[in-house]
C-alpha positions in Angstrom: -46.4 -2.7 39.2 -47.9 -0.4 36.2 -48.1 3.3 35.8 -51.7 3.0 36.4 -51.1 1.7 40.1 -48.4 4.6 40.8 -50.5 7.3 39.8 -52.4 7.7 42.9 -53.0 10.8 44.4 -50.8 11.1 47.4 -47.9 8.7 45.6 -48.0 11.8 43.2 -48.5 14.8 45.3 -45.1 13.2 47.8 -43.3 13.2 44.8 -44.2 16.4 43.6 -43.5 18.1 47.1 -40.4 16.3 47.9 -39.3 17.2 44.0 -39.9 20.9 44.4 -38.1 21.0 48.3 -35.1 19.3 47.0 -35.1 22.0 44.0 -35.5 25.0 46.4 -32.4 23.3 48.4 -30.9 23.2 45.0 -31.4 27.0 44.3 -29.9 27.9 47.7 -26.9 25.7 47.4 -26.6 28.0 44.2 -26.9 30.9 45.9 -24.1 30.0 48.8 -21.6 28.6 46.0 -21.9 25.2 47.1 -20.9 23.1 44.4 -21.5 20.0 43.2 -24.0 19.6 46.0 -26.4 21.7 44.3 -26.3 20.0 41.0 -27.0 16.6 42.8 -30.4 18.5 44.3 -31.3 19.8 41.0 -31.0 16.0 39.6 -33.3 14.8 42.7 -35.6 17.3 41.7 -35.3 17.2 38.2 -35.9 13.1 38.0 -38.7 13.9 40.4 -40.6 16.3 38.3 -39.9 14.4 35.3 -42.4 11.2 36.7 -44.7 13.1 37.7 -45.1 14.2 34.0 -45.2 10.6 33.3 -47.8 9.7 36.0 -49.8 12.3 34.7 -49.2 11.6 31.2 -48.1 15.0 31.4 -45.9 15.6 27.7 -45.0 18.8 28.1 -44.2 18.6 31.8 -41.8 15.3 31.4 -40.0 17.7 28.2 -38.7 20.4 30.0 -38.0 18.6 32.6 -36.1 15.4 30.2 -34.7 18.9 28.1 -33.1 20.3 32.0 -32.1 16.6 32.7 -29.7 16.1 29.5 -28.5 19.9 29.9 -27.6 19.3 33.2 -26.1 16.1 32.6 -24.2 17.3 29.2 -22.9 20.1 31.8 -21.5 17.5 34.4 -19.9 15.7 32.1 -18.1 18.3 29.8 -16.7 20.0 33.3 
């Protein structure tokens, strides 16, 4: 299966709208101190975001979200 095959539109906007509920769900696990759960959202949502840059051929959207990725990561680790 290639890239161009994966890239259709509702393959792209399910990823993008599962990606950014499991962020928001992220956020609010922040917010109510419930840790590590909302790191693991963050990485669904991150990993999410970060091919729908690549299925867009998207640069700047897979950077920030490959940038967020290794933070996040570097952070889990080092704690």
């Amino acid at each position: 299966m290639t890239v161009e095959n994966l890239s259709n539109p509702k393959l792209v906007f399910s990823i993008k709208w599962a990606a950014s509920v499991v962020q928001i769900m992220g956020y609010a696990a922040t917010g109510f101190g419930w840790t590590p759960w909302n790191l693991y959202l963050f990485l669904v949502g991150v990993v999410g975001w970060f091919l729908v840059g690549v299925l867009w051929n998207d640069r700047a959207l897979m950077l920030v979200h490959l940038v967020a990725l290794g933070a996040m990561i570097a952070g889990m680790v080092s704690s």
